[in-house]
BAFI-3210 file (N, C-alpha, C; in Angstrom, 3 decimals, decimal comma, padded with zeros to 6 digits):
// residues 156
n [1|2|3|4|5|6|7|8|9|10|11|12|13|14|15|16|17|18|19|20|21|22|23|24|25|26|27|28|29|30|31|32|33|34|35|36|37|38|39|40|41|42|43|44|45|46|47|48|49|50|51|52|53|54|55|56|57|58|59|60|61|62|63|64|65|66|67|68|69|70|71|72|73|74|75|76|77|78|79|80|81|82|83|84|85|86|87|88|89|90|91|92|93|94|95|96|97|98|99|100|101|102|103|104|105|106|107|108|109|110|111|112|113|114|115|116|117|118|119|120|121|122|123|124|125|126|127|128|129|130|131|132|133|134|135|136|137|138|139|140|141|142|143|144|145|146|147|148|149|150|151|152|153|154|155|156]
n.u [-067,028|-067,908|-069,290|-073,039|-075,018|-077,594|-077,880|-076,528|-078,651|-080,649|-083,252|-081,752|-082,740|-081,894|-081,604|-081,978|-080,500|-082,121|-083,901|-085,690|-083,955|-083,496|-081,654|-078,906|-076,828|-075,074|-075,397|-073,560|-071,288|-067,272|-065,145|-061,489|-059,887|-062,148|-063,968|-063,505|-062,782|-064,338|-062,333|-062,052|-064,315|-065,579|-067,544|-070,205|-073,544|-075,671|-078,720|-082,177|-083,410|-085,661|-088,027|-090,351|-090,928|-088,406|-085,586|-085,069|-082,543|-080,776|-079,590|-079,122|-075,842|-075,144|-073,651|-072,660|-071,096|-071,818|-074,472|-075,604|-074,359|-074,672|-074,785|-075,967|-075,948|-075,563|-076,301|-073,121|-073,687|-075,996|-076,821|-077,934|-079,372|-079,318|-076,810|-073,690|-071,585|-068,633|-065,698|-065,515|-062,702|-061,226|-061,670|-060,714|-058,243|-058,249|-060,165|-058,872|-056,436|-057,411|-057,771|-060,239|-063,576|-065,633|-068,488|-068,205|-068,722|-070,431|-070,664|-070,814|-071,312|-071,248|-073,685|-074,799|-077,504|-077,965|-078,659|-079,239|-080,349|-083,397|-083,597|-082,982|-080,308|-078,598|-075,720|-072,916|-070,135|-067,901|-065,171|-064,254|-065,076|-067,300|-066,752|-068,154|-068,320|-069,967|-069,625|-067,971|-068,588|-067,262|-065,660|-064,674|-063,016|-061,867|-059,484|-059,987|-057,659|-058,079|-058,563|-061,278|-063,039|-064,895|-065,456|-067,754|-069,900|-072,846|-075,966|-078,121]
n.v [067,254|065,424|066,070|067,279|065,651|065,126|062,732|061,627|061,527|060,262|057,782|054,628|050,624|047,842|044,620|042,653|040,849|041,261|042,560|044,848|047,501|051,391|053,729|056,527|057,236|059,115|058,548|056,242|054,807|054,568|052,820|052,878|050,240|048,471|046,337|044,436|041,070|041,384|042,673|042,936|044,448|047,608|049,335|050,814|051,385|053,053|052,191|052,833|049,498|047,297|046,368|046,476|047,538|047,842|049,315|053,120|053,382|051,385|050,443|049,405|048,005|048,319|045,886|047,022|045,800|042,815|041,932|040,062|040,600|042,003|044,062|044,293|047,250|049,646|052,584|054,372|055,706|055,290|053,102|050,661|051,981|054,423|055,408|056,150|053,992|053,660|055,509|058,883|059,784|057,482|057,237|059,664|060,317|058,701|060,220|063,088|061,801|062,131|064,330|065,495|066,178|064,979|065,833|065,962|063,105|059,751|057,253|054,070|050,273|047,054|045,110|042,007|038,826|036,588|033,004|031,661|029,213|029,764|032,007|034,801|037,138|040,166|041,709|043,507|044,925|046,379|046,905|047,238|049,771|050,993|054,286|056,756|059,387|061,468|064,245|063,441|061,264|059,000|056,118|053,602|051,259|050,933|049,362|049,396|050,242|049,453|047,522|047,785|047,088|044,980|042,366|041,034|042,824|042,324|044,107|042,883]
n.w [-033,551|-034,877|-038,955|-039,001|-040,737|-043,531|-044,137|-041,862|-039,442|-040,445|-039,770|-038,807|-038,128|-036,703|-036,242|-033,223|-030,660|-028,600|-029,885|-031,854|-032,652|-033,526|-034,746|-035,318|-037,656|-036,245|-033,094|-033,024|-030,950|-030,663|-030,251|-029,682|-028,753|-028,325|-026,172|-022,829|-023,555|-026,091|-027,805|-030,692|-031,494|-032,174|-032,996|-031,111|-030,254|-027,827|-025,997|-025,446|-023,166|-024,796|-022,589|-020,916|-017,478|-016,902|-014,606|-015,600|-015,226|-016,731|-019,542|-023,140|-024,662|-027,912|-030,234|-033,364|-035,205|-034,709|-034,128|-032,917|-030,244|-027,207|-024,596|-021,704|-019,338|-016,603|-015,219|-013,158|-011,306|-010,064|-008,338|-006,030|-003,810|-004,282|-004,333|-005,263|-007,391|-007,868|-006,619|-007,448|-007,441|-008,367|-010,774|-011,909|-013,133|-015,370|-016,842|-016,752|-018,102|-021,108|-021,043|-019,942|-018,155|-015,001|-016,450|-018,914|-019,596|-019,423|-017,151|-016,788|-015,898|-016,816|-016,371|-015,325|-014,988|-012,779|-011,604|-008,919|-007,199|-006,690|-007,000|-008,916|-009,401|-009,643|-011,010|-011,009|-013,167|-011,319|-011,319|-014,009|-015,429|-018,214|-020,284|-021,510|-023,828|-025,000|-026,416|-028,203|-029,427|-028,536|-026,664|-024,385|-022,081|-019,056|-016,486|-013,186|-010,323|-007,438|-005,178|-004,075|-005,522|-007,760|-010,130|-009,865|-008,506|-006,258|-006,509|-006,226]
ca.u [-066,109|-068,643|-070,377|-074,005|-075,533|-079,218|-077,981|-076,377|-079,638|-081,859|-083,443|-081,553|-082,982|-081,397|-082,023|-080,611|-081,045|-083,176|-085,300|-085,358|-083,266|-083,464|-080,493|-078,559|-074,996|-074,662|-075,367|-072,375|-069,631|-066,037|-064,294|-060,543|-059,750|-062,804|-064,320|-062,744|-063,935|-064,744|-061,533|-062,331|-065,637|-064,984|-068,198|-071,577|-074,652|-076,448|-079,736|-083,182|-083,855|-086,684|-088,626|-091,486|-090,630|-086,690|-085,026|-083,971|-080,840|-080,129|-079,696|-078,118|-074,691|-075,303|-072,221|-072,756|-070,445|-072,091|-076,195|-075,745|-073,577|-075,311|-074,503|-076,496|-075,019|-076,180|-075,673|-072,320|-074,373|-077,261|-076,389|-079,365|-079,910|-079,033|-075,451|-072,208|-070,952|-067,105|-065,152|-064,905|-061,207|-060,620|-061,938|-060,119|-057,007|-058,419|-060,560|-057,667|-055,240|-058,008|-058,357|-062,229|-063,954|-066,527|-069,054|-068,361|-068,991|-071,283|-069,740|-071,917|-071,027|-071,886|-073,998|-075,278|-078,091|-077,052|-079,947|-078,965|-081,281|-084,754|-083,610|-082,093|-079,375|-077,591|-074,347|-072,370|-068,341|-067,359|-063,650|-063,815|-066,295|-067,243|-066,892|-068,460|-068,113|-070,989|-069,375|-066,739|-068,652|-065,829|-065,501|-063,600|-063,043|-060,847|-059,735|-059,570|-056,518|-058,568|-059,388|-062,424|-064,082|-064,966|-065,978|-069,589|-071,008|-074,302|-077,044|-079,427]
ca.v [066,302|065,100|067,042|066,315|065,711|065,060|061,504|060,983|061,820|059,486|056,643|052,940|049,796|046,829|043,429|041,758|039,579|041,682|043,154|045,916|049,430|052,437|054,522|057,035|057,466|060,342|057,253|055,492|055,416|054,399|052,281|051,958|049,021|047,550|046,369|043,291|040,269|041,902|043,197|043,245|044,742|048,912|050,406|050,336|051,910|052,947|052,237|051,733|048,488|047,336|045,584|047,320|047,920|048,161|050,845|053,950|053,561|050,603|050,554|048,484|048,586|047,491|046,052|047,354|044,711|042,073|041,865|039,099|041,052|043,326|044,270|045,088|048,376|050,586|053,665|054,184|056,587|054,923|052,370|050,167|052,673|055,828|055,802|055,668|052,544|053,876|056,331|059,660|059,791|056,526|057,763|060,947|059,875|058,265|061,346|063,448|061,424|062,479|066,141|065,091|065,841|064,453|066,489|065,410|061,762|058,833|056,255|052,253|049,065|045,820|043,798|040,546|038,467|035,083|032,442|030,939|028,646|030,107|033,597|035,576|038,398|041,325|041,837|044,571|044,749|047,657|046,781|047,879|050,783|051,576|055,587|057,182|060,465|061,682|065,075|063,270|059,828|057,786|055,241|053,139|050,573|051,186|048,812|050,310|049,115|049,578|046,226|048,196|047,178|043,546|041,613|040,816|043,499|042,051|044,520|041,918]
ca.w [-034,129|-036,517|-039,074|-039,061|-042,099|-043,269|-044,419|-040,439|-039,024|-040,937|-038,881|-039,323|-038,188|-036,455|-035,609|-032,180|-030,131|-027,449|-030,160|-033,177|-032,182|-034,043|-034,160|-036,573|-037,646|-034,766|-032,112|-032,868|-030,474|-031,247|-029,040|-030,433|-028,069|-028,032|-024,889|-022,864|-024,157|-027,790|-028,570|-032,068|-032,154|-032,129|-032,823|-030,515|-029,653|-026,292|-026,243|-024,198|-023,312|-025,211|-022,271|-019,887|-016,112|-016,871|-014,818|-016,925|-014,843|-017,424|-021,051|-023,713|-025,522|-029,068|-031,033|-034,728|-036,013|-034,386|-033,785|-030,944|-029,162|-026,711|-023,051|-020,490|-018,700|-015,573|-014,989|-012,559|-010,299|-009,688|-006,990|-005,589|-002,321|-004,453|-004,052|-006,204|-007,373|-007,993|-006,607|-008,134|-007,558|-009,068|-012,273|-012,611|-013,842|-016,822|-017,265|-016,963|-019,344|-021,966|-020,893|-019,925|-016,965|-015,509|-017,005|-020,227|-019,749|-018,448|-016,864|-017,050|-015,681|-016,962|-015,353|-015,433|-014,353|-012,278|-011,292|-008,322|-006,972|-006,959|-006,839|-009,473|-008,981|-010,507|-010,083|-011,816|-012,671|-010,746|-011,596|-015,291|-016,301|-019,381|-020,168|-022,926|-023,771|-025,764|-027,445|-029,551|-030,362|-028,285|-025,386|-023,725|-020,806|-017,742|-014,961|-011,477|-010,104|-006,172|-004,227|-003,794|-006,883|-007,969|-011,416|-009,610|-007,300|-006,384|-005,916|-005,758]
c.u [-066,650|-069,539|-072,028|-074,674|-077,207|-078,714|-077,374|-077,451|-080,810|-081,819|-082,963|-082,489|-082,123|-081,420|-081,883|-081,364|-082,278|-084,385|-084,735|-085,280|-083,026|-082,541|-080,102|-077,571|-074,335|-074,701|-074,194|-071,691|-068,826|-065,656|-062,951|-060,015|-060,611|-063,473|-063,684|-063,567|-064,694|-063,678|-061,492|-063,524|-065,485|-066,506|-069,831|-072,736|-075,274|-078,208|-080,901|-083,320|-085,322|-087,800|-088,974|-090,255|-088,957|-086,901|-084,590|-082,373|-080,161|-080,631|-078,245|-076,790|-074,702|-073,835|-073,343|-072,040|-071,162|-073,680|-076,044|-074,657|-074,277|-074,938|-074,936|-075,357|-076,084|-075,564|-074,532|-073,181|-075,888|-077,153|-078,107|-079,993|-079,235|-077,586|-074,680|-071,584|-069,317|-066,847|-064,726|-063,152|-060,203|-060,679|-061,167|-058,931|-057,595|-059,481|-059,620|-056,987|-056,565|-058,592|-060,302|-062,677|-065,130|-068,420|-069,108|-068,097|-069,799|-070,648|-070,775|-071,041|-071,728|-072,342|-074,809|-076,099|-077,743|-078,357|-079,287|-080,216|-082,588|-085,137|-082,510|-081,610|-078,843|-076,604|-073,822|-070,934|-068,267|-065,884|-063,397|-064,989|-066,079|-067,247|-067,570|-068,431|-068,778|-070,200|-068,696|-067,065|-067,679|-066,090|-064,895|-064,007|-061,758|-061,063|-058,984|-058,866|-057,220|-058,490|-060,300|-063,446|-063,762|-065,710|-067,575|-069,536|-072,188|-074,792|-078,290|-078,985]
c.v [065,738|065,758|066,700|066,962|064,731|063,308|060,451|061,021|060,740|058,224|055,243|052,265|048,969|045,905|043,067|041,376|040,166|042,879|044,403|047,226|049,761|053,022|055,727|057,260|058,469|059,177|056,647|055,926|054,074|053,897|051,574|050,998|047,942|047,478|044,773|042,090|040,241|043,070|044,062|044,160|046,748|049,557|050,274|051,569|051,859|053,338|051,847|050,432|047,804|046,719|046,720|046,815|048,056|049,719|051,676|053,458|052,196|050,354|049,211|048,779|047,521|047,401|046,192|046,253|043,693|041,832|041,238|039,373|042,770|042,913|044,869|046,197|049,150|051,686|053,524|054,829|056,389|053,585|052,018|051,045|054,244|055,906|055,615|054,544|052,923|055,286|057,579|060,032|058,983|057,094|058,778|060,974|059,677|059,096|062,451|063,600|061,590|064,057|066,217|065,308|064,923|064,897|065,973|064,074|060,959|057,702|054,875|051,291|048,307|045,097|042,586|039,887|037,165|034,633|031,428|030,292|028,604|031,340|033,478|036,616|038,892|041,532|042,740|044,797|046,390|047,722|047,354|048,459|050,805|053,427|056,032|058,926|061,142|062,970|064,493|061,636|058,535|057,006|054,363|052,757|050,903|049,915|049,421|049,450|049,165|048,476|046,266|047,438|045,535|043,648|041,796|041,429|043,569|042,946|044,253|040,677]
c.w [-035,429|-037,297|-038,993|-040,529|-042,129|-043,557|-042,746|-039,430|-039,427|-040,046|-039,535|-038,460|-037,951|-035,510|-034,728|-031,528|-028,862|-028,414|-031,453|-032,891|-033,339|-033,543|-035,448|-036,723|-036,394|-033,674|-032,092|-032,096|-030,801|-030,326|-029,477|-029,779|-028,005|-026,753|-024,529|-023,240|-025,830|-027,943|-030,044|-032,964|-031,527|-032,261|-032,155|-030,617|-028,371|-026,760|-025,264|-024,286|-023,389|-024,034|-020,528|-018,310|-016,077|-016,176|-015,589|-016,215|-015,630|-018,667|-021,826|-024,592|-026,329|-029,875|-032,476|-035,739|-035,804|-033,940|-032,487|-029,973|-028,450|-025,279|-022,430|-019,930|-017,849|-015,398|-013,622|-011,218|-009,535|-009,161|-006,439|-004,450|-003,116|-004,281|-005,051|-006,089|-007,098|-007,282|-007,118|-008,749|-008,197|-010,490|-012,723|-013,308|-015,281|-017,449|-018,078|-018,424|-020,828|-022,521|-021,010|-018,348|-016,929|-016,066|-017,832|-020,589|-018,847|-018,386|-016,738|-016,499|-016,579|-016,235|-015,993|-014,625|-013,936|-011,695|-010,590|-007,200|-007,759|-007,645|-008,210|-009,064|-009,828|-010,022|-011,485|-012,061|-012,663|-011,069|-012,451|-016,146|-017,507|-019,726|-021,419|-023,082|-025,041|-027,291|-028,620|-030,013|-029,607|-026,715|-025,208|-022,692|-019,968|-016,828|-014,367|-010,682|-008,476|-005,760|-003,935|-005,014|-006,974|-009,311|-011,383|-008,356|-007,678|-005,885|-005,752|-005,107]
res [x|x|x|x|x|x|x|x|x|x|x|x|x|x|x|x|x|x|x|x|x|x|x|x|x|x|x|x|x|x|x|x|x|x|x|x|x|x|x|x|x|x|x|x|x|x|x|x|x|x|x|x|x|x|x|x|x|x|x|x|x|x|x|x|x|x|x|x|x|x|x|x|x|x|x|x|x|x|x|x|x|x|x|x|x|x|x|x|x|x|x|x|x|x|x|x|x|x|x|x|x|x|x|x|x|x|x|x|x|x|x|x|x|x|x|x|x|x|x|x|x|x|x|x|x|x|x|x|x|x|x|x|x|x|x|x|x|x|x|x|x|x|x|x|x|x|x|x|x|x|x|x|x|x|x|x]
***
């Protein structure tokens, strides 16, 4: 979809609030809706999260418009006991209506850390994945119309 060129390849630099990511014009993805909550903000980055003992199974989604906008995200498939957060079947539709399987995409939640009491917890919105779809640069949010799925699924 995009050509690559020696000037999309070259290493950027950028500031935010969890620290200084490296990226390169190929990194970008496109999100023409946005994500909920940042409507307005269309183009991000996925990235490690800069800070020792993090699972790989969670990385950050950098807004490009915005530095102090970053979102934790987990992988969809990597469930605290190894298991699947969502439903394959839920997803396929909005695979589908893109002519995408799932092959050719990684699916993330958002999650969030909550400090109740003593204890802190993670909790993840299973309701409205994020998809990304690496070949063509693009992504997108879905909500799963299920009852199965919630805002905050705690796996802590």
């Amino acid at each position: 979809m995009f050509g690559t060129t020696t000037s999309n390849l070259l290493k950027r630099s950028l500031t935010t609030k969890i620290g200084e990511l490296e990226y390169t014009l190929e990194d970008i993805f496109y999100f023409k809706n946005g994500i909920f909550g940042f409507n307005n903000l269309r183009n991000f980055i996925v990235a490690e999260l800069p800070c020792e003992n993090t699972p790989d199974s969670y990385m950050c989604l950098q807004s490009m418009e915005q530095q102090d906008i970053t979102l934790i995200i987990a992988d969809a498939a990597a469930g605290p006991r190894g298991d699947r957060l969502i439903d394959a079947a839920d997803l396929k539709v909005h695979l589908q209506a893109r002519d995408l399987g799932f092959e050719d995409v990684a699916i993330f939640l958002v999650a969030t850390a909550h400090q109740e009491s003593e204890k802190q917890r993670i909790s993840v919105n299973t309701k409205a994945p994020i998809i990304l779809a690496p070949d063509y640069k693009e992504g997108w949010q879905v909500v799963l119309e299920s009852d199965a799925y919630e805002v905050r699924h705690y796996l802590s």
